[in-house]
C-alpha positions as a Markdown table, in Angstrom:
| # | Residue | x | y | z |
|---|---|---|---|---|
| 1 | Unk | -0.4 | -12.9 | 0.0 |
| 2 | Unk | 2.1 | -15.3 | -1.4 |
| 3 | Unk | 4.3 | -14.7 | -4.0 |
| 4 | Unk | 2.4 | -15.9 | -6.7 |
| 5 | Unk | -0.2 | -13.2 | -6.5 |
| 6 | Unk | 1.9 | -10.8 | -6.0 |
| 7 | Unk | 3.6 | -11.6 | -9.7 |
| 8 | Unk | 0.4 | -12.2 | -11.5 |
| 9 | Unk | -0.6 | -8.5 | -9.9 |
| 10 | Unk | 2.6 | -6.7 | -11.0 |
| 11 | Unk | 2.4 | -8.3 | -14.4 |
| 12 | Unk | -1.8 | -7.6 | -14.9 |
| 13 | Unk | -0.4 | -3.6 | -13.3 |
| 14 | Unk | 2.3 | -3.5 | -15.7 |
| 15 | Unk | 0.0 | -4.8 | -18.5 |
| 16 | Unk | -2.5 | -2.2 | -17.3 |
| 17 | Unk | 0.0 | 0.6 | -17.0 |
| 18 | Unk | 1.1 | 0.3 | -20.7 |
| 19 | Unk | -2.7 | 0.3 | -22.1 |
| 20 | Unk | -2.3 | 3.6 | -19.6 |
| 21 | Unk | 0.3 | 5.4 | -22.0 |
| 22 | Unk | -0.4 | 3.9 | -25.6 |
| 23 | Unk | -3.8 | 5.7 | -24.5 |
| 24 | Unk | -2.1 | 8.8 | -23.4 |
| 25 | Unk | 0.2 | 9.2 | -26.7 |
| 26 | Unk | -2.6 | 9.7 | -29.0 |
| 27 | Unk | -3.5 | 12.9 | -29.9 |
| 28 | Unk | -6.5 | 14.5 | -27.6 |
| 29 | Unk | -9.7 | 13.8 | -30.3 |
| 30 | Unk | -8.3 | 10.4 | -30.6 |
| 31 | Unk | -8.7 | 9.2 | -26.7 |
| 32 | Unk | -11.4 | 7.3 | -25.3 |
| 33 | Unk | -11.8 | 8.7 | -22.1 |
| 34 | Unk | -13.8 | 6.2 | -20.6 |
| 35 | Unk | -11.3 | 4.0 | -21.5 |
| 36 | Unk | -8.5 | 6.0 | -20.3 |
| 37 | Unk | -10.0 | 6.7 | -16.6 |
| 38 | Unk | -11.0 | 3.0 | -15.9 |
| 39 | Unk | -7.3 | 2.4 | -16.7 |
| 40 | Unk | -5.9 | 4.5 | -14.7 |
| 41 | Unk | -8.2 | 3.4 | -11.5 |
| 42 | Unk | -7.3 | -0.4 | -12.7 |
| 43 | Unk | -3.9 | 0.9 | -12.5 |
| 44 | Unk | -3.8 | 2.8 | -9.2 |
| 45 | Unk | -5.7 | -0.2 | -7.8 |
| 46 | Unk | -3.2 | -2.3 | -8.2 |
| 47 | Unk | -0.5 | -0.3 | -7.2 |
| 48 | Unk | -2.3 | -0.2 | -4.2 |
| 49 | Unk | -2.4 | -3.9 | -3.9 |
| 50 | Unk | 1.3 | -4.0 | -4.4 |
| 51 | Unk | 2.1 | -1.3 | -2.7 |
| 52 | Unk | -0.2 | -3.0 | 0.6 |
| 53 | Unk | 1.3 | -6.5 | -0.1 |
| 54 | Unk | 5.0 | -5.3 | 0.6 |
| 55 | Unk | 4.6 | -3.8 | 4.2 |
């Protein structure tokens, strides 16, 4: 992948990542889980990617 990607992937994870924890601050009755776990697999996905993209 060139670099390019790889940025815009670490910036859309990092993006994704802080959605992660404003979600995870609020007290329990105020979290959407549904909300909550497709962030945290858009999250993991594209730590993946990164992770992938660097070996």
């Amino acid at each position: 992948m060139s670099k390019g990607v790889i940025a815009i992937v670490a910036i859309v994870s990092f993006v994704i990542w802080i959605a992660v924890s404003r979600e995870a601050v609020k007290p329990s009755k105020e979290i959407h889980w549904r909300k909550m776990i497709t962030f945290l697999f858009a999250g993991s996905l594209s730590a993946l990617v990164i992770t992938i993209s660097l070996f």
